[in-house]
C-alpha positions in Angstrom: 0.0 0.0 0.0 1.4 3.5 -0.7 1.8 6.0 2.2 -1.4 8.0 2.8 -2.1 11.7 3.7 -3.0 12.0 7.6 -6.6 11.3 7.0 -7.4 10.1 4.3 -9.0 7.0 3.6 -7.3 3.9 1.6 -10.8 2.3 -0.1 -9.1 0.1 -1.1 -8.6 -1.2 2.1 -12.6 -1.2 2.9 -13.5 -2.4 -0.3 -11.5 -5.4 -0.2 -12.6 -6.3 2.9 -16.1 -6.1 2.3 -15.5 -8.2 -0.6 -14.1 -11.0 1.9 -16.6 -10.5 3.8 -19.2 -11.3 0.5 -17.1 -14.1 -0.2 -16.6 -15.4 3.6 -20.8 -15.6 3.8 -21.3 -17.5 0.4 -18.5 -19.8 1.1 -20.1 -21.1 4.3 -23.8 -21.5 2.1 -23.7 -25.2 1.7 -24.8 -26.5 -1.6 -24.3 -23.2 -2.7 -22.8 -22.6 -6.5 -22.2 -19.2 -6.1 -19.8 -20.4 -4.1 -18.0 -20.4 -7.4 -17.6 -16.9 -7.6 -15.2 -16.9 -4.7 -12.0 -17.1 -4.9 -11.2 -20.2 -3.0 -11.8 -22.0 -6.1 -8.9 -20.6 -7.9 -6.2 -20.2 -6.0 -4.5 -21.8 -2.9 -5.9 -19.0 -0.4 -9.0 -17.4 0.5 -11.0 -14.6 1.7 -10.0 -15.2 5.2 -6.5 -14.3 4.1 -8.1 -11.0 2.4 -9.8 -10.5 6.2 -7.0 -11.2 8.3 -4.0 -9.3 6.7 -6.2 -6.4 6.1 -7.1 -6.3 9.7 -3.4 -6.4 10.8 -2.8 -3.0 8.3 -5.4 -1.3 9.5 -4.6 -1.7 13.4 -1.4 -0.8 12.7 -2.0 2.6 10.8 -4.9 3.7 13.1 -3.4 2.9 17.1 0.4 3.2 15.2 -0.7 7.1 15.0 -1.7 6.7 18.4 0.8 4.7 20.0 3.6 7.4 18.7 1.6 10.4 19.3 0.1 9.3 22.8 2.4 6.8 24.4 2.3 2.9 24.6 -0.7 3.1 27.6 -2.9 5.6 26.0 -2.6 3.3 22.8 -2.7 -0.1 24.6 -5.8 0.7 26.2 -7.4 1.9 22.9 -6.7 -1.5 21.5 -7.9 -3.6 24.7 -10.7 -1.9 24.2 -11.3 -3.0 20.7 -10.6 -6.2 21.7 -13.1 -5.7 24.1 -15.8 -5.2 21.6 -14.8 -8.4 19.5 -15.3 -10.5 22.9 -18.9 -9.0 23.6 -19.8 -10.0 20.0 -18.7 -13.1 19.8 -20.3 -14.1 23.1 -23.6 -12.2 21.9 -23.4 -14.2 18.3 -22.4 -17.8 19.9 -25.3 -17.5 21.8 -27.8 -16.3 19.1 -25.8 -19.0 17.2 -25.9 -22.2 19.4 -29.6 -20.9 19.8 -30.6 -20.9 16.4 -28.9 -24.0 15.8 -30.3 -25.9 18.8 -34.2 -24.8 17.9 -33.6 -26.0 14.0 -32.6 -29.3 14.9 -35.3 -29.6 17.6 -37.9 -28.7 15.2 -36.7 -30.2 11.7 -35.6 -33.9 12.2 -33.0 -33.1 9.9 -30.0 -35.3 10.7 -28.1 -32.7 8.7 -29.1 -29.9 11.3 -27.9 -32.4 13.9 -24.4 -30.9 14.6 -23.0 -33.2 17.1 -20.5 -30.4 18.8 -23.7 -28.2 19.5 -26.8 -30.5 19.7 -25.4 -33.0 21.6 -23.1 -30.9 24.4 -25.0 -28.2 24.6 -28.5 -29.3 24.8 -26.9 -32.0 27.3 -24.9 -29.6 29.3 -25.9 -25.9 28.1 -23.9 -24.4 31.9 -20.3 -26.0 30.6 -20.7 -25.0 27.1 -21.6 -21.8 28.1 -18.7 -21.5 30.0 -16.2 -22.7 27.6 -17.3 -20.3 25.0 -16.4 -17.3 27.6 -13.2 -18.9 27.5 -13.0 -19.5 24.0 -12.9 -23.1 24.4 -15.9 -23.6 22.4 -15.6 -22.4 19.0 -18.7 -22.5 16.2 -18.0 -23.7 12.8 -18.2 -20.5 10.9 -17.3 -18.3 13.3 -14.3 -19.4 14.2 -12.2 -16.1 12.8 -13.5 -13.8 15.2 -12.3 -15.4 18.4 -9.0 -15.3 16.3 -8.8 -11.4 15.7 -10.2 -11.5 19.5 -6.9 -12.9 20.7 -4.8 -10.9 17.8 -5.9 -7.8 18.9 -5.3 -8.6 22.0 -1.8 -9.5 21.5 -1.7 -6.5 19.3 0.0 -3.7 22.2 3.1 -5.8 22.2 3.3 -6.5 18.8 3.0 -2.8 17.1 5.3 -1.6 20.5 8.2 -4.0 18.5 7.2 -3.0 15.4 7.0 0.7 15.8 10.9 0.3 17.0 12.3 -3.0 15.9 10.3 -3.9 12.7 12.6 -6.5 11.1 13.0 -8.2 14.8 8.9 -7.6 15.0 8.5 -9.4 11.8 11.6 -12.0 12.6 9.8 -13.2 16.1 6.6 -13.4 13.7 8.2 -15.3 11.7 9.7 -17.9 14.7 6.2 -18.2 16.1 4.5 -19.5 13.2 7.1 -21.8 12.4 6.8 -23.4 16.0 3.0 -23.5 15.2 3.2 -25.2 11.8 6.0 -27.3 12.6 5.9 -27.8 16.3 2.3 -28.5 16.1 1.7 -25.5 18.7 -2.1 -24.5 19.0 -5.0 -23.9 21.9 -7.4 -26.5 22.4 -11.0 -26.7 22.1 -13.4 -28.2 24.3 -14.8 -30.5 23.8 -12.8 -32.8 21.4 -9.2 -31.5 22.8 -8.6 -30.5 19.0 -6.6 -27.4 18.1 -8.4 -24.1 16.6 -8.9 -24.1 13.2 -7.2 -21.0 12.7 -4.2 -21.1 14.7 -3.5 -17.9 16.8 0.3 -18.9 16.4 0.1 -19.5 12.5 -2.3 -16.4 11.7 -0.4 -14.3 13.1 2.2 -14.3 10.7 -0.1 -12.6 8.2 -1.7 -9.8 11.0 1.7 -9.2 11.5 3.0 -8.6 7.9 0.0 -6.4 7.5 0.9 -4.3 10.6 4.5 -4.4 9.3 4.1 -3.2 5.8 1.5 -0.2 7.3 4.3 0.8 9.9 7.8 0.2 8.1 6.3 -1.4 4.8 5.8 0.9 2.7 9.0 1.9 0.5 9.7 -2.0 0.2 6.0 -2.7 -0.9 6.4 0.2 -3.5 9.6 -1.0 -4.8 8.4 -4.9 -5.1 4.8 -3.4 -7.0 7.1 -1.4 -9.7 9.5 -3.8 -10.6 7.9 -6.0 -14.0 10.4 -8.9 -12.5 8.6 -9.6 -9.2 5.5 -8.7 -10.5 5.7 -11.4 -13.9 6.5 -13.9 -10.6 3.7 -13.0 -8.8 1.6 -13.6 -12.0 3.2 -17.0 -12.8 2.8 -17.9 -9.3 -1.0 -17.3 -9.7 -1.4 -19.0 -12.9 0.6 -22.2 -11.5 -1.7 -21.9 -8.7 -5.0 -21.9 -10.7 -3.7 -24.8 -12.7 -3.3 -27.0 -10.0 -6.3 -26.0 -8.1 -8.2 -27.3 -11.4 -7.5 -30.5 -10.7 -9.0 -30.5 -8.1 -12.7 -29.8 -9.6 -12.5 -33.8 -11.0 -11.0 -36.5 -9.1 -10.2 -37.9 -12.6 -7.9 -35.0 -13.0 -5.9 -36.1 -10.1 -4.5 -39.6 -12.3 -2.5 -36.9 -14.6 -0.1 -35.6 -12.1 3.0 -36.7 -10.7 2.5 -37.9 -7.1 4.8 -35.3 -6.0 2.5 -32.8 -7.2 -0.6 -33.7 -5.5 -0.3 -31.1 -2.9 -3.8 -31.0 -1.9 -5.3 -30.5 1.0 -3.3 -27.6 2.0 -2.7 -26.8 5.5 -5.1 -23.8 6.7 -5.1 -24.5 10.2 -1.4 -23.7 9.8 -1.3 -21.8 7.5 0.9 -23.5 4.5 3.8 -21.6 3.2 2.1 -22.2 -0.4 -1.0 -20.6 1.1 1.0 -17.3 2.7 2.8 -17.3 -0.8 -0.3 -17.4 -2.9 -2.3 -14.4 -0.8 1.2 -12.1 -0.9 1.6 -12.5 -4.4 -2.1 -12.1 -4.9 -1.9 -8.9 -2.6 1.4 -7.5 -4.7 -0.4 -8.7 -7.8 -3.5 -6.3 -6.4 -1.7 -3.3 -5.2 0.0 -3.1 -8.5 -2.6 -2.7 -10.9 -5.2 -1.1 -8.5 -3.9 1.9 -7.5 -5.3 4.4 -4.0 -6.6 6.8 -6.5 -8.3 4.4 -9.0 -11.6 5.9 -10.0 -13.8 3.3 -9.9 -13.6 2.9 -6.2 -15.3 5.9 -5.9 -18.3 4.7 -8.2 -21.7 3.6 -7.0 -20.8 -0.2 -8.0 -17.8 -0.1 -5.1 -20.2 1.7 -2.7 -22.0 -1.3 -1.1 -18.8 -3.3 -0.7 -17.0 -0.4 0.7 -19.9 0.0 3.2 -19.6 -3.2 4.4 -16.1 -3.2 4.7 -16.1 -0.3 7.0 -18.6 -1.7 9.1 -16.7 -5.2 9.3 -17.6 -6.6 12.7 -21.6 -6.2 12.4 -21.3 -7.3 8.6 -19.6 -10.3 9.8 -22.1 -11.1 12.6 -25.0 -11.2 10.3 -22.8 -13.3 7.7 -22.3 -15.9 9.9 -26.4 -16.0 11.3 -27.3 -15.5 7.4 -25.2 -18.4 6.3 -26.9 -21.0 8.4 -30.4 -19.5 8.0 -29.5 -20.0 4.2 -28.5 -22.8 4.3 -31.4 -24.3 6.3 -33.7 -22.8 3.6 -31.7 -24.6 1.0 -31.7 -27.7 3.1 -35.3 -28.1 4.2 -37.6 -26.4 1.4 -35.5 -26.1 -1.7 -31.7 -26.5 -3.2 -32.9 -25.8 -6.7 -30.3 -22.7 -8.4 -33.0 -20.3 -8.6 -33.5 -20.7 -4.8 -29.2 -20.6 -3.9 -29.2 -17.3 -6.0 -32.4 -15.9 -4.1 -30.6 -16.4 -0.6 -27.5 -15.4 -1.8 -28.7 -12.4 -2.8 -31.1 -12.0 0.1 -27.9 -12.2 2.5 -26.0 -9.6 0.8 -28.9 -7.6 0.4 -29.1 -7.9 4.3 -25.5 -7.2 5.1 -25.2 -3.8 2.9 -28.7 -3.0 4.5 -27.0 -3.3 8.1 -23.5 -1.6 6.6 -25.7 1.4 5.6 -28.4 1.6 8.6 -24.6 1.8 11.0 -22.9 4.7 8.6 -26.7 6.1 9.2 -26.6 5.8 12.7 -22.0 7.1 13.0 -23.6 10.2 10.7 -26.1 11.0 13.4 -23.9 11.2 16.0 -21.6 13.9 13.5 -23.8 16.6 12.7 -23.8 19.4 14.3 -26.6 20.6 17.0 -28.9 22.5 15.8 -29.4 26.4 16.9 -32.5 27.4 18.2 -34.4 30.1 16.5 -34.0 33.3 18.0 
């Protein structure tokens, strides 16, 4: 990303993560072909990627102002208290969540309702589930990247303190942590299987951290990387290699053409693969190279809802999530026809730029001026 003026906003930033946020809810749609839209199908990473590194860059640039102009406490409280928020809404959404879940699969004898991890331990023993998901012990499918930016942000005083001095030792220890988690095998455990998070805290945060690194000592390596046609024709050869493989995956068939060596497939998200970190970077180079801060069609009324939703990312999430198993229950119990998929798809992302806007409504409110009585 190229340096900004002192406030002004990057849409770039927003609008990609309101697309991952599109992508993130039609992704978790089962039996959902606009699912092929996304761009999990084309490449080794996904919109979490998009989500996470974007989240990293845009801590960093909005308490790295802080942390330098106000000190390390002023800061570090700022950002506890964003954590804050994250743990309130995750508590509020497991509970809506388990909720919803638990009265479905009362209601419709649908064994595929019948999630074993919520109908069976929490409708057996609603006080320990309960408790485990204040500890972040109990993790829905789904949902499961929140309680990771929970735990980044929380991290996240320590981390931009050593990267606002040290950056290169910042990013080193990064570096050292995720190779202990992908090789090491270190994780948190969940109740109640004893199985690790599916995003690994120690993995992911390799890719916050490169995108609170490239906000806060980033930015002359980024622009020389995105202006050199040599690393640039690699990033686009990389992607290309990428899609090809990831093809063969669409027919089993496909598989009996490659070398053994090459079937690479399933790649490690939980730890996140060195293909997969590789794939999103170049994608990311790739991105800020020929999409530039000042490209005009951010500012057009196509980009608008996308841009919406990416500034409002922790209510647009919320809903995703709630939408994604109400969709998919409609889909389920009524009707998986494509008509019906590309009404609830729709319907969802109708509803999250309907929140997006109703909040910007709501922030604008609490802007304008008071008004003057008449004399």
């Amino acid at each position: 990303m190229n340096a900004k003026p002192a406030g002004e906003r990057d849409l770039r930033l927003d609008f990609f993560r309101g697309l991952s946020l599109w992508f993130i809810f039609i992704d978790h749609v089962p039996f959902n072909r606009a699912s092929w839209l996304t761009i999990r199908n084309y490449g080794f990473s996904d919109a979490a990627e998009i989500f996470v590194f974007i989240s990293g860059y845009t801590a960093a640039f909005v308490y790295g102002r802080m942390m330098r102009e106000q000190g390390f406490v002023v800061a570090g409280a700022r950002i506890l208290k964003r954590a804050w928020q994250l743990y309130v809404a995750f508590v509020f959404l497991s509970v809506i969540y388990i909720a919803q879940i638990a009265y479905v699969a009362h209601n419709f004898q649908n064994p595929l309702f019948a999630e074993e991890m919520v109908t069976l331990h929490f409708l057996n023993r609603p006080e320990i589930v309960l408790l485990e998901v204040l500890r972040l012990r109990f993790l829905l499918a789904n949902a499961d990247v929140l309680p990771l930016y929970i735990v980044l942000m929380a991290a996240f005083p320590l981390i931009l303190w050593l990267m606002l001095r040290a950056p290169t030792l910042g990013l080193a220890l990064s570096i050292a942590v995720w190779a202990a988690a992908y090789f090491g095998g270190v994780n948190l455990n969940l109740y109640p299987t004893g199985r690790g998070w599916f995003f690994n805290p120690f993995a992911w945060q390799l890719l916050f951290s490169i995108g609170a690194w490239c906000a806060v000592a980033g930015g002359e390596w980024i622009r020389m990387l995105r202006e050199s046609k040599t690393v640039i024709t690699l990033c686009v050869t990389y992607l290309i290699a990428a899609f090809a493989m990831v093809t063969t995956t669409w027919s089993p068939r496909w598989l009996n053409v490659l070398p053994e060596w090459m079937v690479i497939f399933p790649l490690d998200k939980s730890g996140m693969s060195p293909l997969r970190l590789a794939h999103f970077l170049a994608l990311a180079l790739t991105t800020v190279h020929f999409v530039p801060q000042n490209a005009k069609w951010l500012n057009s009324a196509p980009a608008q809802p996308l841009i919406l939703c990416g500034r409002h990312s922790l209510e647009v999430f919320c809903l995703g999530v709630f939408l994604s198993y109400t969709a998919g229950f409609i889909l389920i119990e009524f009707s998986s026809a494509v008509y019906m998929q590309v009404l609830v798809t729709l319907g969802g992302l109708l509803a999250m730029i309907g929140l997006a806007a109703l909040m910007s409504w709501y922030k604008s409110l609490g802007q304008r001026p008071p008004r003057t009585q008449a004399a």
